[in-house]
N, C-alpha and C positions, 0 to 999 in steps of 0.2 A: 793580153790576158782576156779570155773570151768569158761570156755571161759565170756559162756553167763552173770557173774555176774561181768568179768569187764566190758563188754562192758557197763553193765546196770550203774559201777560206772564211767566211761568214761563221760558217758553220763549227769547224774548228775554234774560232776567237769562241765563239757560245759555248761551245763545249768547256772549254778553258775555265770563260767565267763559271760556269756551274760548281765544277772541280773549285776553284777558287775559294768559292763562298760554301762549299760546304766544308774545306778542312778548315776556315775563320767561324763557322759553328760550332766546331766541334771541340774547336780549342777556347772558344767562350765558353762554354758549357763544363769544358773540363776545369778551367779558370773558375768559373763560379764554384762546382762542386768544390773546389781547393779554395775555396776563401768561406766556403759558409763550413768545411773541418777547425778553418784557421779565426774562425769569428770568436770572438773572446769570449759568449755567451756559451758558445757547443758546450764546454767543461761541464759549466754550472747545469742544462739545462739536462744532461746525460745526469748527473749527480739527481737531479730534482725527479727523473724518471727511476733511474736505477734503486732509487730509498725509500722510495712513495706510491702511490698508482695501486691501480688505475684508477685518476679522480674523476671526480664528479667538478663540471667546467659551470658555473656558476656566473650568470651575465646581468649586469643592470647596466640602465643608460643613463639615472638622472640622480644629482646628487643626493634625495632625498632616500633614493632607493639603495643607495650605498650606508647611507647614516643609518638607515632602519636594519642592517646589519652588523655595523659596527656599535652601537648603543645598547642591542641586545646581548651583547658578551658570548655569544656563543660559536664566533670563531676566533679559533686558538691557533695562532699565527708558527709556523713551523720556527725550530729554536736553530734550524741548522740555515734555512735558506727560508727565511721566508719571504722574499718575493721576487722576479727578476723582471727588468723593464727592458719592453722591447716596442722598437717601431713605437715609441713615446705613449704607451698604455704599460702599463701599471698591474705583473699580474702575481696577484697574491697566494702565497701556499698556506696549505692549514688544513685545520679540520673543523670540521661542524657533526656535533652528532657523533663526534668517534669515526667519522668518514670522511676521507679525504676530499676536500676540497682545493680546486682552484678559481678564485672570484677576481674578476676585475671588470670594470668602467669602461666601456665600450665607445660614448659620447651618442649621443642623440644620433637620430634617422636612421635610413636602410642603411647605406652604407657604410657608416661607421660597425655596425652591428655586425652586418656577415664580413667585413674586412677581420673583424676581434675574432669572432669566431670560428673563419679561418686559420688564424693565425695559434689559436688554441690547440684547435684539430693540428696545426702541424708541427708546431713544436713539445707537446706533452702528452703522455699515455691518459686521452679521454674515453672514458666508457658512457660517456651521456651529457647532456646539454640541460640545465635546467633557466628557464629566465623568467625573471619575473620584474613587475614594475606598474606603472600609474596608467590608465586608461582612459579614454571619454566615451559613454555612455549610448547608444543610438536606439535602445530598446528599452522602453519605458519600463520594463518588469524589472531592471538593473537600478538600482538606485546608489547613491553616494557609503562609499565604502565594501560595496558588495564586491566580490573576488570573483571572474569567470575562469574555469576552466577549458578554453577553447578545444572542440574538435576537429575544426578545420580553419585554418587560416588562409586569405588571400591578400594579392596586391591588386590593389585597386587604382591604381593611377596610370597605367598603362592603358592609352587611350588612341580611337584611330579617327581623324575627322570623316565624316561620311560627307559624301557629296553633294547627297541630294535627301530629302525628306523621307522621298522614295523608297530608298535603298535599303536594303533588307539584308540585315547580321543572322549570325545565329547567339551571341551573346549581349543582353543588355546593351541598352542604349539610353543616354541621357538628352535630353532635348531641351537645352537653355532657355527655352521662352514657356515651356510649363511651370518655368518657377520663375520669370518675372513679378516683378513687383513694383506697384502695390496690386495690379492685376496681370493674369496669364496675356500673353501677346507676343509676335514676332521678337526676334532676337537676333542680331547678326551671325553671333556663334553658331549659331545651327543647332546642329547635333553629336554628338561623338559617340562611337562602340566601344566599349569595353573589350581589351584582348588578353588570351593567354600570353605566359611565358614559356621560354623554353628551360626546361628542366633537365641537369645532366645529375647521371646517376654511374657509380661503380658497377660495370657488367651487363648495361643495358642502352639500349641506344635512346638519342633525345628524343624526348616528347614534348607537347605542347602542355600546358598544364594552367587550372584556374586556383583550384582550390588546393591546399597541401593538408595530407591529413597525419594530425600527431600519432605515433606509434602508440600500435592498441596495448602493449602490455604495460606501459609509462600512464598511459591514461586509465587504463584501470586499475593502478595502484594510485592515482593519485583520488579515483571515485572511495576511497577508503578513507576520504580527511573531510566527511561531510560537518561531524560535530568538529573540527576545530575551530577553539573559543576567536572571535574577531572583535578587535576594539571598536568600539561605541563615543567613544568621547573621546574628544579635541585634545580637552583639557578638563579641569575642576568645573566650570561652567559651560563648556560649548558641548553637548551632545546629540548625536542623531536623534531621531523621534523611533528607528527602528533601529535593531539590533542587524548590524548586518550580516549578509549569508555567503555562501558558496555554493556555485552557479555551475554546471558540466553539458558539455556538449553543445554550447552556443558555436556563433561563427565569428572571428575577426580579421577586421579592417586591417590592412597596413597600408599608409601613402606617405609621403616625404611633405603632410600637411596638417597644422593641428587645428582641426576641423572645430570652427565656431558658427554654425551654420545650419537654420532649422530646417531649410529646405533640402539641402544635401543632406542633412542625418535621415531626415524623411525617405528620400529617395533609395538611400544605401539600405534602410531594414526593408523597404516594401521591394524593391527589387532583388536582394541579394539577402536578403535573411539575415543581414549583418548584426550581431551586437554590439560590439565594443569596435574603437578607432585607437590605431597608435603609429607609431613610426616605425618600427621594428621588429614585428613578431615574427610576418612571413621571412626576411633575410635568414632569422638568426634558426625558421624551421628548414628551408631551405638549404643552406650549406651543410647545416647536422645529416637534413635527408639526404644530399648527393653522396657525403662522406659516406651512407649507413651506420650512422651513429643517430640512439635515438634523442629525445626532447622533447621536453614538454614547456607549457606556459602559463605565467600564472600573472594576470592582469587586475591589480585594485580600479576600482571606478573613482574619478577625482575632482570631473565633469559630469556636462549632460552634452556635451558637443555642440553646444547653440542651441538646448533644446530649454532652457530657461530652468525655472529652480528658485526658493527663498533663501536656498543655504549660499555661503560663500565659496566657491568651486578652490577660491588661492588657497585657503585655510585648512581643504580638505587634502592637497596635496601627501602630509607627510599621512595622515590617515589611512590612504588610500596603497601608501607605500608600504607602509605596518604591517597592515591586514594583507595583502598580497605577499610580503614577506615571510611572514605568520606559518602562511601556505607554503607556501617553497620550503621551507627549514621542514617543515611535518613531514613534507616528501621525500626528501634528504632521508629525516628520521627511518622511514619506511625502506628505505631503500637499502640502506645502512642493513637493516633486518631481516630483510630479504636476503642480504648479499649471509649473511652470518647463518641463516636457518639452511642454504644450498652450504654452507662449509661443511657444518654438524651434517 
């Protein structure tokens, strides 16, 4: 058997495996479609679509921001199916507002957040994403309890060492020995760049992307809840000195870090305009945008992110969760009303 007649049976065996492994795809593929008809949830979650919908997907991360829903009484928990647990989250049917809601506990960080949210988007007829929750502060005009309505959210933790001091980005740069302490001075870190991500979208090819901007017709229904009333006090004796407000068009943070830290809160407003920090805003804008489902966010302030303060930042947690609640339900409301005025 001379060169050219192995190559020729080389080539055969390759051919083979190719054939091989694509009929064991394709019969995984048909196997899975045949076990997620035969999942014991399909029944119930076709029952939950077919009786209900399109809801409104309702997300918090921390327990506080779940009790500041459940203690306000005003979701009424469906009497036929009200919840189904899947992938060990917890999701609730109901209404709020006379509008159908689905709310569940997503668990702290980026990924817990677009993991739920996914999982939202593919199991239930969602018409929009609303989330809201606790925040830390990075612009001194935001103070304890105040509610932002973010315009643009990014991720800021996506980070690329540079080499040299030299070296010249087109995106922000952090330089670790500017914020030495107790004075500026060399640093071994160096320096790092800030980078895009990549963003996939329904019908459009990837792009690189920094900032994600909430849907303009979600954010200007929600610039219509400027007077709603926000609580002011703890309790019988702990209250703020101001009444607090509702904030539109800021920018926010999201990193997988709860930022205590005056030099980085420094850094994130002067270089990025940033207001408010959290763990989750960008995933949970992100996955709604790829879908083309919109979303909005609605972020209480609970902190000052290491930027100091007389008040007690633990204290203001559930505060913080109220008043950002407050806001989301108003939006719900409007939304609800919207959706009634296009029937009529």
């Amino acid at each position: 058997m001379d060169l050219d007649d192995l190559q020729i049976l080389e080539g055969s065996k390759r051919e083979k495996a190719r054939i091989f492994i694509f009929l064991l795809l394709t019969f995984l593929v048909e196997q899975s479609m045949q076990l997620s008809l035969k999942h014991p949830l399909h029944g119930v979650v076709d029952r939950v679509n077919e009786n209900g919908g399109p809801y409104l997907g309702l997300l918090m991360t921390f327990p506080d921001e779940e009790d500041a829903l459940l203690y306000s009484g005003l979701f009424v928990p469906n009497s036929d199916i009200p919840w189904v647990d899947f992938s060990g989250r917890r999701f609730n049917i109901g209404t709020v507002h006379g509008t159908d809601v689905i709310y569940v506990m997503s668990g702290e960080q980026r990924l817990n957040a677009g993991i739920t949210v996914q999982i939202l988007l593919d199991l239930f007829k969602i018409q929009g994403i609303v989330h809201y929750g606790i925040a830390g502060s990075v612009n001194d005009s935001l103070s304890f309890g105040d509610v932002s309505v973010p315009k643009y959210v990014a991720y800021t933790s996506s980070w690329k060492w540079m080499e040299s001091m030299s070296e010249k980005g087109h995106m922000p740069k952090l330089t670790f020995g500017a914020y030495n302490f107790p004075v500026k001075g060399k640093n071994l870190l160096a320096m790092v760049e800030f980078e895009k991500e990549q963003f996939f979208s329904a019908g459009h090819p990837m792009k690189e992307v920094f900032w994600l901007e909430i849907d303009q017709t979600w954010f200007d229904i929600a610039g219509m809840l400027q007077d709603v009333k926000l609580q002011r006090c703890v309790n019988e004796t702990y209250c703020l000195p101001n009444t607090p407000k509702v904030v539109y068009g800021l920018r926010g943070s999201t990193a997988d870090i709860y930022l205590n830290n005056a030099a980085y809160r420094e850094f994130l407003f002067e270089e990025f305009g940033v207001s408010t920090v959290d763990e989750e805003s960008d995933a949970v804008v992100k996955i709604s945008r790829s879908a083309g489902v919109p979303c909005i966010v609605f972020r209480g302030v609970s902190d000052l992110a290491g930027g100091g303060g007389n008040l007690s930042s633990i204290s203001l947690v559930s505060l913080a969760a109220i008043n950002a609640f407050n806001v989301a339900v108003e939006f719900i409301r409007l939304i609800g009303k919207e959706k009634t005025l296009k029937l009529k």
